[in-house]
N, C-alpha and C positions, 0 to 999 in steps of 0.2 A: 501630235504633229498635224500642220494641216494639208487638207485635202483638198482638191479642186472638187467642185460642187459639178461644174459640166464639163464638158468636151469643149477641146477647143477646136476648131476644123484646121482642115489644112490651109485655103487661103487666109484665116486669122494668123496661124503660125506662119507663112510663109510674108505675109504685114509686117511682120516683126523684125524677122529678118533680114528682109530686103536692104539692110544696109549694110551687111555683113560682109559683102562678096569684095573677093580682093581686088586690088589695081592691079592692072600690068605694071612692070616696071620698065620705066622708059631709059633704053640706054644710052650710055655718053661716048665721046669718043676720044681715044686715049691720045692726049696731048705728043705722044712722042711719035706712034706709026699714024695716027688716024683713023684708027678701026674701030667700029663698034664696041664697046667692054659694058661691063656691070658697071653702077659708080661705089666709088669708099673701096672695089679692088684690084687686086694686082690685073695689069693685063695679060692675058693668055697666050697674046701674038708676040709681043716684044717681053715684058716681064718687065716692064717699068712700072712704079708708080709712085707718086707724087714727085715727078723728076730726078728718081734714084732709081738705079736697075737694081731689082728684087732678086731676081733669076734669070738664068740663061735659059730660055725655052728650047727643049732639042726638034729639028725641022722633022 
C-alpha cells in the first residue's frame, strides 16, 4: 500500500480544507404567522407547512 514519502504541515492540510466549512443556513419566514422557521420544515410557531396545518403546537 502506499505511503506518503513526507509530512504534510498543517497550513498545506488546513489549504485543502479551506473549503469545507459549512454555511449558515439562512432562514425563511413561514408564510402563514411570519416567523422565522428552517426552509423544507414544519413550522414550530404555528405548525403549518406548505399551507396545510401539520400540528397543533401546545402554547
Amino acid at each position: 500500500m502506499a505511503e506518503p514519502k513526507k509530512h504534510h504541515s498543517h497550513a498545506r492540510t488546513a489549504k485543502r480544507r479551506s473549503h469545507l466549512a459549512l454555511t449558515p443556513v439562512n432562514p425563511m419566514l413561514c408564510s402563514h404567522c411570519k416567523q422565522p422557521k428552517a426552509a423544507h420544515r414544519v413550522c414550530g410557531n404555528c405548525g403549518h407547512y406548505a399551507g396545510a396545518e401539520v400540528f397543533v403546537p401546545e402554547d
